[in-house]
GUDO-318923 format. One line per field, with one value per atom (N, C-alpha, C): x, y, z; atom name; residue in three letters; residue number from 1. Coordinates in steps of 0.2 Angstrom, whole numbers, plus 5000, padded with zeros to 4 digits. Example, Ala and Ser with C-alpha at 12.3 -4.5 7.8 and 13.67 -1.06 7.14 Angstrom:
% GUDO-318923
X = [5066/5062/5066/5064/5068/5064] $
Y = [4972/4978/4984/4989/4995/5000] $
Z = [5039/5039/5039/5035/5036/5039] $
a = [N/CA/C/N/CA/C] $
r = [ALA/ALA/ALA/SER/SER/SER] $
k = [1/1/1/2/2/2] $
***
This chain:
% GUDO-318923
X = [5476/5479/5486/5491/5498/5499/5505/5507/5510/5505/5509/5502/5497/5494/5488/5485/5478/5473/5470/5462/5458/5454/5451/5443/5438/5432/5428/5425/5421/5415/5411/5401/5397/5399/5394/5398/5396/5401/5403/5410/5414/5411/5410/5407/5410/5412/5413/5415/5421/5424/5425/5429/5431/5437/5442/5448/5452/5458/5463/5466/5471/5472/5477/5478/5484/5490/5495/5501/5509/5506/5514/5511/5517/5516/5515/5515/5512/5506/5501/5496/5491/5494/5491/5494/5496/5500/5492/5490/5485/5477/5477/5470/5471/5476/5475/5474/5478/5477/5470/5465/5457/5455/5457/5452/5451/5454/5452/5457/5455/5458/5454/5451/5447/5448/5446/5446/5444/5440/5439/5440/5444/5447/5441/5440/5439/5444/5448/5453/5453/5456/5461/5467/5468/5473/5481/5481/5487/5488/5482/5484/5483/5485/5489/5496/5498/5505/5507/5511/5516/5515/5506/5501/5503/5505/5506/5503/5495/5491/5494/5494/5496/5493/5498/5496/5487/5484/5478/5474/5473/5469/5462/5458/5452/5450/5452/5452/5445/5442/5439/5442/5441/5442/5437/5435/5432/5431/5434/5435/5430/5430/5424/5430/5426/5429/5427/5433/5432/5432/5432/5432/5437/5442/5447/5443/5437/5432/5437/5439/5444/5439/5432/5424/5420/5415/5408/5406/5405/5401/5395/5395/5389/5384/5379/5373/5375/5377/5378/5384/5390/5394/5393/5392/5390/5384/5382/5375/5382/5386/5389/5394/5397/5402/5398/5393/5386/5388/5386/5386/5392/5397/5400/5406/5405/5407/5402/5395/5388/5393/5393/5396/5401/5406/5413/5410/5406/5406/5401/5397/5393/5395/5402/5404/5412/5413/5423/5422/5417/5418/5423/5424/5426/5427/5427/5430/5430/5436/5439/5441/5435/5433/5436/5441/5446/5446/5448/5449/5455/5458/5464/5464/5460/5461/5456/5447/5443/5439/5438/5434/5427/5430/5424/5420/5424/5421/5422/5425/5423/5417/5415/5411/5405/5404/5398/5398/5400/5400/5397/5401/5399/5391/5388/5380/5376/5378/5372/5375/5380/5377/5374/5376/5371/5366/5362/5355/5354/5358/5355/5352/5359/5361/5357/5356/5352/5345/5343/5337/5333/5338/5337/5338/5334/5334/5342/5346/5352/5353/5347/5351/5352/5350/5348/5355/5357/5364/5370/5367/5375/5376/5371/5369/5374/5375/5377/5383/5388/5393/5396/5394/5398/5398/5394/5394/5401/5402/5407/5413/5412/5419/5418/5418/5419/5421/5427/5429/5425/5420/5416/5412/5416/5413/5410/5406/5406/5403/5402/5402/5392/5390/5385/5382/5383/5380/5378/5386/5385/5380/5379/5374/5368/5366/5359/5358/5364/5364/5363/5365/5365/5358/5357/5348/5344/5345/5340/5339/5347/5348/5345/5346/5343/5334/5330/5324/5326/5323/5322/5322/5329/5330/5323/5322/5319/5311/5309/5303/5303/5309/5307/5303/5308/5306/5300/5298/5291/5285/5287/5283/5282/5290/5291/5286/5285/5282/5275/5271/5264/5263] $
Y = [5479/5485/5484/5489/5488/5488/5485/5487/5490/5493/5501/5505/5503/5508/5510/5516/5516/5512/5508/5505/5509/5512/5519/5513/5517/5513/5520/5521/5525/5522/5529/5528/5532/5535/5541/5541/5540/5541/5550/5551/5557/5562/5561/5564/5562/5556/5551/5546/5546/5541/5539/5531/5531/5524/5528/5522/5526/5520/5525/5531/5533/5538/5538/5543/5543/5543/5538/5537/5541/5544/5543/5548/5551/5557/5552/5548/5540/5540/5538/5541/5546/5552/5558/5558/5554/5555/5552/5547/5540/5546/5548/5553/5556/5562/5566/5562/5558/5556/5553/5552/5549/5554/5562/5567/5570/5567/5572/5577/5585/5588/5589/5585/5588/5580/5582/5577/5579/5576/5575/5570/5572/5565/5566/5560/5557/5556/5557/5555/5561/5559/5566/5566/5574/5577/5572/5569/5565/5557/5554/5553/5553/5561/5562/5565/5566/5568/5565/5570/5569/5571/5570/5570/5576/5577/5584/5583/5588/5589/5592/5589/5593/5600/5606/5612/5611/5617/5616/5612/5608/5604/5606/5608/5607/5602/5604/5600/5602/5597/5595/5591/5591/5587/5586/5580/5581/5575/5574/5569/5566/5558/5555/5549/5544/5539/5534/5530/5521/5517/5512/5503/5505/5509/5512/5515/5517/5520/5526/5531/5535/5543/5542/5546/5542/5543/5538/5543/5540/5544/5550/5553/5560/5561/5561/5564/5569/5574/5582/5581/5580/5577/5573/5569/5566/5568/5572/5577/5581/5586/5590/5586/5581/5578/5576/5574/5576/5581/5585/5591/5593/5593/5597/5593/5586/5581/5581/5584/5585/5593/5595/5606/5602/5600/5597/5594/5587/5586/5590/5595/5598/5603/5604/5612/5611/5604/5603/5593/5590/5586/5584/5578/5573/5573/5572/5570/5564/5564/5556/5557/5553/5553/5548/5548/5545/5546/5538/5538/5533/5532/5529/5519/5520/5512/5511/5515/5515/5510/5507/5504/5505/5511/5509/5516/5523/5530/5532/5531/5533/5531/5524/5521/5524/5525/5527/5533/5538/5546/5544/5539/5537/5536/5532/5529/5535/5539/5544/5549/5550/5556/5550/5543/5542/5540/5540/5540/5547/5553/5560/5560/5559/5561/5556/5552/5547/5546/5548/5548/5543/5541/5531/5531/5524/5523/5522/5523/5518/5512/5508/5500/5499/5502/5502/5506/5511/5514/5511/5504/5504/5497/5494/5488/5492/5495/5500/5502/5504/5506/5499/5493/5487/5483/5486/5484/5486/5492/5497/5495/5497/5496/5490/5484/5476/5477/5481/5481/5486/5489/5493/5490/5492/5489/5494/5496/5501/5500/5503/5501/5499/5496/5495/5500/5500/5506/5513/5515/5521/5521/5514/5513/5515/5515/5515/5520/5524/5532/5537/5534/5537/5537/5531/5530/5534/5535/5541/5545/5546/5556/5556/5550/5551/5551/5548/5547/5554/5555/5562/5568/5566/5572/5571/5565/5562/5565/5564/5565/5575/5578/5585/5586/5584/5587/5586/5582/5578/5582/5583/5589/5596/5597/5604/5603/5597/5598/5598/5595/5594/5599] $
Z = [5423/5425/5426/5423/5423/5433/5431/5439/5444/5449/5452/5449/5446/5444/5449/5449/5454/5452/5456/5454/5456/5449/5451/5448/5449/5446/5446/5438/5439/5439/5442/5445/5442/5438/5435/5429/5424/5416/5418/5418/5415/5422/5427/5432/5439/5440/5447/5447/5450/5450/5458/5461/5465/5467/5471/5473/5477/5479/5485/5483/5488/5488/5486/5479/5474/5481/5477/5483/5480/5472/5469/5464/5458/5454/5449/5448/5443/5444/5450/5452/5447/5450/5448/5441/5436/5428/5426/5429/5427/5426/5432/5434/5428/5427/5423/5415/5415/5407/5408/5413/5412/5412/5412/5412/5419/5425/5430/5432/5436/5438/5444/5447/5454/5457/5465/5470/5475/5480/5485/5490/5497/5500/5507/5509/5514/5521/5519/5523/5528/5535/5539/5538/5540/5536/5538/5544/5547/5540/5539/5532/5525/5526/5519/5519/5524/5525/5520/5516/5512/5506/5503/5499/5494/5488/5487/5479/5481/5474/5468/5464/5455/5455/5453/5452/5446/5447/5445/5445/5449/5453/5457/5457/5462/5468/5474/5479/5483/5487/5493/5497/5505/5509/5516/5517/5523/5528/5531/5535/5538/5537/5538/5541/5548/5551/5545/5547/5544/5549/5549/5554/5558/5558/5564/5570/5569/5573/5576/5573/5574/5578/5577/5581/5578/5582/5579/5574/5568/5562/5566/5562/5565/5559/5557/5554/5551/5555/5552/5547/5550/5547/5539/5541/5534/5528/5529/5526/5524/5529/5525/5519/5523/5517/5510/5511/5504/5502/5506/5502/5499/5502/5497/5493/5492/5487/5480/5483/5475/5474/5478/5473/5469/5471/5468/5463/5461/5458/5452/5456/5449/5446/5450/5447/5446/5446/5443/5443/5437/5435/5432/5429/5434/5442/5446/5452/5454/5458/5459/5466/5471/5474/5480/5484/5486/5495/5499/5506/5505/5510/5510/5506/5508/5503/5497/5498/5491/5495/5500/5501/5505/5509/5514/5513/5516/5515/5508/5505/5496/5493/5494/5490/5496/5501/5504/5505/5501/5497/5493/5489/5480/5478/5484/5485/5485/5490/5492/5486/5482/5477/5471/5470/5464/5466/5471/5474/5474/5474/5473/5466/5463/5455/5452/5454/5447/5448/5457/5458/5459/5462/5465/5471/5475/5482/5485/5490/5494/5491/5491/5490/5483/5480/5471/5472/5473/5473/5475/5482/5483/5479/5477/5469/5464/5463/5457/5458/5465/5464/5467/5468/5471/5463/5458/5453/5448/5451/5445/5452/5457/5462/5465/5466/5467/5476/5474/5483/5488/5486/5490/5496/5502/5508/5513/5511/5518/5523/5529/5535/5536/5537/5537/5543/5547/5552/5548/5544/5541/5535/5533/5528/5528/5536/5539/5540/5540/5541/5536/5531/5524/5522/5520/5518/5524/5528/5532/5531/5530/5529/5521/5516/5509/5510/5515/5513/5518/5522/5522/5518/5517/5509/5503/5502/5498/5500/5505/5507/5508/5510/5509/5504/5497/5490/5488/5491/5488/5492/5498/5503/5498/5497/5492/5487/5482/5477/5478/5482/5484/5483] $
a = [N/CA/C/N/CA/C/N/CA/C/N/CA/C/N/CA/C/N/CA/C/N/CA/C/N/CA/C/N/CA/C/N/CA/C/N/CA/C/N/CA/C/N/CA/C/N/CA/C/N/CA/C/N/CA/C/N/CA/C/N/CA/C/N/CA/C/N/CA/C/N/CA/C/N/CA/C/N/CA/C/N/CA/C/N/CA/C/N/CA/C/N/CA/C/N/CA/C/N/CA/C/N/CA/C/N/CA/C/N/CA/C/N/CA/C/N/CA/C/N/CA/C/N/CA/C/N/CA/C/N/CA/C/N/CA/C/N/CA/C/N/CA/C/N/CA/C/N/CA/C/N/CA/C/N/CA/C/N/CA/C/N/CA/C/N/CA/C/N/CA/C/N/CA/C/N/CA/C/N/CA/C/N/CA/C/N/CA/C/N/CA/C/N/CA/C/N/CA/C/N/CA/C/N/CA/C/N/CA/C/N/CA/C/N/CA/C/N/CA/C/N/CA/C/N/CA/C/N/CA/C/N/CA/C/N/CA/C/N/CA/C/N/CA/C/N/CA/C/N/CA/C/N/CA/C/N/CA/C/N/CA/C/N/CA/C/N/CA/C/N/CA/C/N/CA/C/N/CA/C/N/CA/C/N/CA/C/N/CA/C/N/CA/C/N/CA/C/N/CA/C/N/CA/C/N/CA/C/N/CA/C/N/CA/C/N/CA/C/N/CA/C/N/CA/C/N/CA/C/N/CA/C/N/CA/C/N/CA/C/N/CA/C/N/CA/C/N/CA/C/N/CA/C/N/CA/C/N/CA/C/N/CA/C/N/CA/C/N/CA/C/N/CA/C/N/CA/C/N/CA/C/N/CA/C/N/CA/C/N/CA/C/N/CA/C/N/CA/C/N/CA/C/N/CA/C/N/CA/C/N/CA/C/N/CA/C/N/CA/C/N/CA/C/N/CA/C/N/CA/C/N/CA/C/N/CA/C/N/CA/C/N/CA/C/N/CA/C/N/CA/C/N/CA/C/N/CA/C/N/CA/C/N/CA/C/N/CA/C/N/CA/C/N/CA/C/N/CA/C/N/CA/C/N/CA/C/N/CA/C/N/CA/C/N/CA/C/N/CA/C/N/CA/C/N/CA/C/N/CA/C/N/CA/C/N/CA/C/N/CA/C/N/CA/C/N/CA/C/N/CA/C/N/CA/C/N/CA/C/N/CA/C/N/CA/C/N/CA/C/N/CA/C/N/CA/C/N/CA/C/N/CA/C/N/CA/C] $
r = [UNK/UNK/UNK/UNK/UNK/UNK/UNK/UNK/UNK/UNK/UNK/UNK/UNK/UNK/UNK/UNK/UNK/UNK/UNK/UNK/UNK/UNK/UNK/UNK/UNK/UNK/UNK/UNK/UNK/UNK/UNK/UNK/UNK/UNK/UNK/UNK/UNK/UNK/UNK/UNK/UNK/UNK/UNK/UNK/UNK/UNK/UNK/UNK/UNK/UNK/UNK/UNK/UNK/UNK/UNK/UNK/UNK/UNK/UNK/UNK/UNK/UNK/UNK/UNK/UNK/UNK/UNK/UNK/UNK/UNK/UNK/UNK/UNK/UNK/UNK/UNK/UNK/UNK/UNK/UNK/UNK/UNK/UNK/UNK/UNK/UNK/UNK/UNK/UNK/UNK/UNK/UNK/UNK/UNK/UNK/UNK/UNK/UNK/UNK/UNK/UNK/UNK/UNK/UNK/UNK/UNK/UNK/UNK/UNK/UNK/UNK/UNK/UNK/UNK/UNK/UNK/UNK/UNK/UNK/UNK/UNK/UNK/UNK/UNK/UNK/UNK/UNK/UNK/UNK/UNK/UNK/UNK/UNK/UNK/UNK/UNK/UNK/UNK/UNK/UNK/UNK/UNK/UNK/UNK/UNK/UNK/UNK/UNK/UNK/UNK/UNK/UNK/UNK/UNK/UNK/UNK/UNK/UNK/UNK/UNK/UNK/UNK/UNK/UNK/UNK/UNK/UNK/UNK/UNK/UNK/UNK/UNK/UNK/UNK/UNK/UNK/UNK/UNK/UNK/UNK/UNK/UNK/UNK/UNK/UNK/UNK/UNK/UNK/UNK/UNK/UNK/UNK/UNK/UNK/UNK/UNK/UNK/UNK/UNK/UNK/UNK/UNK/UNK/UNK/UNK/UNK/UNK/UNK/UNK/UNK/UNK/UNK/UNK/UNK/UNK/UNK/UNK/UNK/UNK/UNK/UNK/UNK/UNK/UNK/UNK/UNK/UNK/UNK/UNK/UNK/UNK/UNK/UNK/UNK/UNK/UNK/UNK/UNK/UNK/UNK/UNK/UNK/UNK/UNK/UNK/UNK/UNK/UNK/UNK/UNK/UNK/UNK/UNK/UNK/UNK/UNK/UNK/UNK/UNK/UNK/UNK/UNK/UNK/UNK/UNK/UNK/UNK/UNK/UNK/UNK/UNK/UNK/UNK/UNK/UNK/UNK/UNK/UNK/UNK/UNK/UNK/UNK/UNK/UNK/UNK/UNK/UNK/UNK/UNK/UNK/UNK/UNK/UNK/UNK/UNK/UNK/UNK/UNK/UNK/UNK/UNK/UNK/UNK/UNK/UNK/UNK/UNK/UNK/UNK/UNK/UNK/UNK/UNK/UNK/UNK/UNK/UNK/UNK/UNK/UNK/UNK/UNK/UNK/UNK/UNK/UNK/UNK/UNK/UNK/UNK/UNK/UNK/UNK/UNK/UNK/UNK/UNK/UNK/UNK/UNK/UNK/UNK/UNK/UNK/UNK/UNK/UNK/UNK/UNK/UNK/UNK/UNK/UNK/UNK/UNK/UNK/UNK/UNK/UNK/UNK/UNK/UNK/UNK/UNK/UNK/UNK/UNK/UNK/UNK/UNK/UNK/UNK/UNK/UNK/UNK/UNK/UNK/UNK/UNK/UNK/UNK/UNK/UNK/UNK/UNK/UNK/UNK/UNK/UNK/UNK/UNK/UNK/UNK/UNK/UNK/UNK/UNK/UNK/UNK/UNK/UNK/UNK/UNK/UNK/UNK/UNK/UNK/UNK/UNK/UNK/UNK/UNK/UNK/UNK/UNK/UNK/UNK/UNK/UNK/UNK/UNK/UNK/UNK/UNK/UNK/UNK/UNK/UNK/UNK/UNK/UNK/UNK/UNK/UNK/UNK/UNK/UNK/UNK/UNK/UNK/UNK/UNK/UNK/UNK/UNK/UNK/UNK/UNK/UNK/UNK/UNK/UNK/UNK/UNK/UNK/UNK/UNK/UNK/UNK/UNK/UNK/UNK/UNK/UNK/UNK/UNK/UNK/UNK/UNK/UNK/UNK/UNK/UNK/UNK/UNK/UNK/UNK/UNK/UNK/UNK/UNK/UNK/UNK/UNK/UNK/UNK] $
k = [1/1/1/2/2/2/3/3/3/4/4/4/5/5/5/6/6/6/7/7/7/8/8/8/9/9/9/10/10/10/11/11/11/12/12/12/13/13/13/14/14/14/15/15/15/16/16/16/17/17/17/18/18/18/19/19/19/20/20/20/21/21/21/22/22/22/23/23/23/24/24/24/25/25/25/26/26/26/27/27/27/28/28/28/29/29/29/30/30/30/31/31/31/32/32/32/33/33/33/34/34/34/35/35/35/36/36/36/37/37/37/38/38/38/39/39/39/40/40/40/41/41/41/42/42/42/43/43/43/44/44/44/45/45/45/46/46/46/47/47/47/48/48/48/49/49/49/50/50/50/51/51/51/52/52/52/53/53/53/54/54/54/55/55/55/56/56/56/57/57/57/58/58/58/59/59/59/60/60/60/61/61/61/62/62/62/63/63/63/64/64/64/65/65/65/66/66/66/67/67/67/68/68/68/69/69/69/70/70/70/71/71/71/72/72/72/73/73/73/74/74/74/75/75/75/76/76/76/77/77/77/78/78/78/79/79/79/80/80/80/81/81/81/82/82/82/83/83/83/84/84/84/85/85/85/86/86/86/87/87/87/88/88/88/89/89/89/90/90/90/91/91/91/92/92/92/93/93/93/94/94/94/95/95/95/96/96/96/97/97/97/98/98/98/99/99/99/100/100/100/101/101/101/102/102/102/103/103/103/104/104/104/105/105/105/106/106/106/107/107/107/108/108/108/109/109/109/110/110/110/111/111/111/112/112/112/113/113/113/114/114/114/115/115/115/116/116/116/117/117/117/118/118/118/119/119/119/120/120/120/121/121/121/122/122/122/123/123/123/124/124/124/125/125/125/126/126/126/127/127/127/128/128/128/129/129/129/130/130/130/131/131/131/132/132/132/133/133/133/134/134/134/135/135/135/136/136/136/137/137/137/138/138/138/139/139/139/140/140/140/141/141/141/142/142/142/143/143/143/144/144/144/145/145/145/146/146/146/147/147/147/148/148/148/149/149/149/150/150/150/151/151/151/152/152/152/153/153/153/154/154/154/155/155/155/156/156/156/157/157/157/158/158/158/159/159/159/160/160/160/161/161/161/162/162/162] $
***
């Protein structure tokens, strides 16, 4: 990868991508020329000061804590930040899917929609995005928290379908 550039990694072919958060109009040159014009940050709003999205751009944003332990992660929280990372991503594909460095709250977004999207358990998901993104570390706590909120989710449907 030339140098200066984003290390972005996609997880869903032409659907999902994940890495830090563009820092430069170089950056966002690199995104659009792979096809993206949407995003979703992880991040709060204190770090993105300065951050300024490309005209027609399709943005999300929703703040989720990292290792900073900035609030202890929350359930509801986190089910919403699902939530509205899966509408983004079903209704303004590609999205590139960004928190301050790519490692910790991107990649544990990334898990729980290709455990949505693909229809596979959490650890088979996060097998699969430590496989496409290498630096994917997320917080193992929040790990334990995702796979709940996903087997529940999982077992609704399965009630729905009976």
């Amino acid at each position: 990868m030339p140098e200066g550039s984003l290390p972005f990694s996609w997880i869903l072919s032409k659907r999902l991508a994940i890495g830090p958060m563009p820092r430069s109009d170089r950056h966002w040159q690199q995104l659009e020329q792979a096809g993206f014009k949407s995003r979703f940050s992880c991040c709060y709003p204190e770090e993105e000061n300065g951050l300024i999205l490309p005209p027609g751009w399709s943005s999300d944003r929703f703040s989720l804590p990292d290792h900073r332990a900035q609030e202890p992660m929350q359930r509801a929280r986190l089910e919403l930040a699902m939530a509205r990372a899966e509408a983004l991503v079903n209704n303004a594909a590609p999205v590139y899917l960004h928190c301050m460095a790519g490692y910790e709250r991107s990649p544990l977004l990334a898990i729980g929609l290709t455990a949505r999207l693909r229809g596979i358990d959490v650890l088979a998901a996060l097998a699969w995005v430590r496989r496409c993104h290498p630096m994917a570390m997320p917080i193992t706590d929040h790990l334990v928290m995702l796979e709940s909120i996903m087997s529940i989710s999982s077992t609704t449907l399965t009630r729905l379908e009976d």
